[in-house]
C-alpha positions, 0 to 999 in steps of 0.5 A: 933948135936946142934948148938945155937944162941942167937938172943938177943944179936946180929943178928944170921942167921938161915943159920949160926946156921944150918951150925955151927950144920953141921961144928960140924957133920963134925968135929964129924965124921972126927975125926973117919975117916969118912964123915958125911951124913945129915940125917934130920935138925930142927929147934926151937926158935922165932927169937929176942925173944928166942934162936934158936936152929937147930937140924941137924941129921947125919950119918957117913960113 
């Protein structure tokens, strides 16, 4: 999942760009029945000048 925040329009925390990113596995995975393991997160994008992005990898179990 990726989740974005755009840093030029308001401020946008890493923490809440990263934990939508997570909210969206869990939904993912929920919807299957299961619970989502974080796997690995990433992150992309220069605060106030771009969009950040985080990339959370995930498995369901």
């Amino acid at each position: 999942m990726t989740a974005r925040g755009n840093l030029n329009s308001e401020f946008v925390s890493w923490t809440s760009v990263r934990n939508t990113a997570l909210d969206q596995a869990k939904a993912y995975c929920a919807a299957q029945g299961k619970q989502a393991r974080p796997v690995d997160t990433s992150t992309d994008g220069m605060m106030r000048i771009t969009s950040d992005h985080v990339t959370v990898v995930f498995d369901c179990e």
